[in-house]
Every structure is written in structure tokens, then in C-alpha cells.
N, C-alpha and C positions, 0 to 999 in steps of 0.2 A: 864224294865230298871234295869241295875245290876250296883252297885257301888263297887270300889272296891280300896283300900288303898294299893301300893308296897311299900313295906320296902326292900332296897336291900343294904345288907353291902359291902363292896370291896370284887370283886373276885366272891361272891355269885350268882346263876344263879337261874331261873325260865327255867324248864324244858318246850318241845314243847307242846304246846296246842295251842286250834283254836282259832281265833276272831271271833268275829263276823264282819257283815257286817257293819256297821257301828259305831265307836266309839271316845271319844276322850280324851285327859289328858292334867290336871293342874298341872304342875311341882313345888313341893312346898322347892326343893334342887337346885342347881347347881349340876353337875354331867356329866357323860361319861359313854355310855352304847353300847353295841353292840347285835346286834340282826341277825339271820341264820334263813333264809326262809326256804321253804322245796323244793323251786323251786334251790335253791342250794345258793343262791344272799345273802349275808353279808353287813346289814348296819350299820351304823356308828352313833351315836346318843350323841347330847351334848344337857345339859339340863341345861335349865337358868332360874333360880328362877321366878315364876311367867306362866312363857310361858304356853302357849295353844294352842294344837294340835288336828285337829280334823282328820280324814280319814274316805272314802267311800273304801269297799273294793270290794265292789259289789256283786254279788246276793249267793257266796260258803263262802265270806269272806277269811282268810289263816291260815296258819298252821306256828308258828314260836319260836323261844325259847328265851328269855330276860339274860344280863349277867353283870352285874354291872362292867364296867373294869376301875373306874374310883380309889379314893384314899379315896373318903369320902360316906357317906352313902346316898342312893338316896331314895328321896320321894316321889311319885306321887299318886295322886287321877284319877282312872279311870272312865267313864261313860261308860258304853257298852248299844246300843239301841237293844231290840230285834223285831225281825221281826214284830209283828204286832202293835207298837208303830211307826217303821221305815214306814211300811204302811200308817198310819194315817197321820204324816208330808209329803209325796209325795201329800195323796190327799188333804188338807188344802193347799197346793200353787198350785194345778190346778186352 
């Protein structure tokens, strides 16, 4: 398991990197963010204090870059599960 704190001021982006296959965030701001897959797809991201999101991205994960487009500084706490933790939860609910 990898934890991880974004700090992202207006405007400021985090360059493309991979996910992992499974991960998820606590949004600790309000904020507006926009994210560019590498399959080419632009999504749209509003973030409300408190929220939690989790995603399965399945067995490659993806490849995508983070971009703060909002007006105020965004916060989140990330979890990322790596593969042989994401193993062990599959087999504890068989």
C-alpha cells in the first residue's frame, strides 16, 4: 500500500504517470480538476470536502495526468493498493 498527499495549487498539474490497479481518495478541499487519459478521453473532476472515491482499473491499471483547473488549492489523500495486497482482499471474500 502506497499513501500519498496532492497538493495542487491553481493551474498546477501533475505530469502523466500510471495507477495502479486499484486505488482510492479522500478529498480533504472543495475543488475542480481535470484529468487526460492516454486512450485520448478528458474527464472532468469536482471535489467536495470530505468525498471518497474508490476505482478498480483492472488488471494494467492506466496511464493519466492530474491538472488543478479550479481557483483554490486542492487536497487529497490518496491510497493506492499494490498487487499482492489487492490479491489477498480478492481471496478473503471467496
Amino acid at each position: 500500500m502506497r499513501l500519498l498527499v496532492i497538493r495542487l495549487k491553481p493551474k498546477e498539474r501533475l505530469p502523466f504517470h500510471k495507477r495502479s490497479q486499484f486505488y482510492s481518495w479522500t478529498c480533504n478541499t472543495d475543488g475542480l480538476a481535470v484529468s487526460r487519459h492516454k486512450n485520448g478521453s478528458i474527464t472532468l473532476i469536482k471535489f467536495k470536502k470530505g468525498a471518497t472515491h474508490f476505482w478498480d482499473l483492472g488488471e494494467n491499471g492506466t496511464i493519466a495526468d492530474f491538472e488543478n483547473t479550479g481557483e483554490e488549492l486542492i487536497v487529497i489523500h490518496v491510497i493506492e493498493y499494490i498487487k499482492q495486497f489487492d490479491k489477498a482482499i480478492k481471496n478473503m471474500s471467496a
